[in-house]
C-alpha positions in Angstrom: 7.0 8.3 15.0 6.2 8.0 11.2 8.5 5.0 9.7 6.5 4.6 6.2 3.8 3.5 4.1 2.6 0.1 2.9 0.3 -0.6 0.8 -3.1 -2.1 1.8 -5.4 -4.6 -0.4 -9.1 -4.1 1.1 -11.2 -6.7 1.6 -13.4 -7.4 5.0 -9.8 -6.4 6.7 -6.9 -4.4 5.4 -3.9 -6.7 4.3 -0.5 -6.1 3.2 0.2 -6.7 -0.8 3.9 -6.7 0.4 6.5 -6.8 3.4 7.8 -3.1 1.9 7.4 -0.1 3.3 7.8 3.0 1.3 9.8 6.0 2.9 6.8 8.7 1.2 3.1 8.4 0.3 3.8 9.3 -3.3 6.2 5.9 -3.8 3.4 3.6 -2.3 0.9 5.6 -4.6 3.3 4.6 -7.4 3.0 0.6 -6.3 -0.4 0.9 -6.4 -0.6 2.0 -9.7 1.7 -0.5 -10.7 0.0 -3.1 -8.7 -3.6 -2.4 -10.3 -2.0 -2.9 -13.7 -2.1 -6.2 -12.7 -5.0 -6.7 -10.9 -7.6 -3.6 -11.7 -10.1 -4.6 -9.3 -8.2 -4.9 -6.6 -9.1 -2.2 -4.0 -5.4 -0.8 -2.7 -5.1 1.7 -0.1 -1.7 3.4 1.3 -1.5 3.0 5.6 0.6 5.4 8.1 3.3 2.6 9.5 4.2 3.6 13.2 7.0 2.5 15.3 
């Protein structure tokens, strides 16, 4: 079952920016952009959270 999204910095492995998870795709789409105000070269990617 689908619980959320978090958002994903890439480098060799995927790690979590943050301990949120988003209830839709389109709010952790909206961290990322955000977040890459911040740091633009930062490679951020949105991941399925299961329970």
């Amino acid at each position: 079952m689908l619980i959320g999204y978090v958002l994903l910095f890439i480098t060799k492995v995927a790690m979590p920016v943050t301990d949120d998870i988003y209830p839709t795709l389109s709010a952790c789409e909206e961290a990322a952009i955000e977040y890459k105000k911040s740091y633009p070269l930062a490679v951020l990617v949105c991941g399925e959270v299961y329970e």
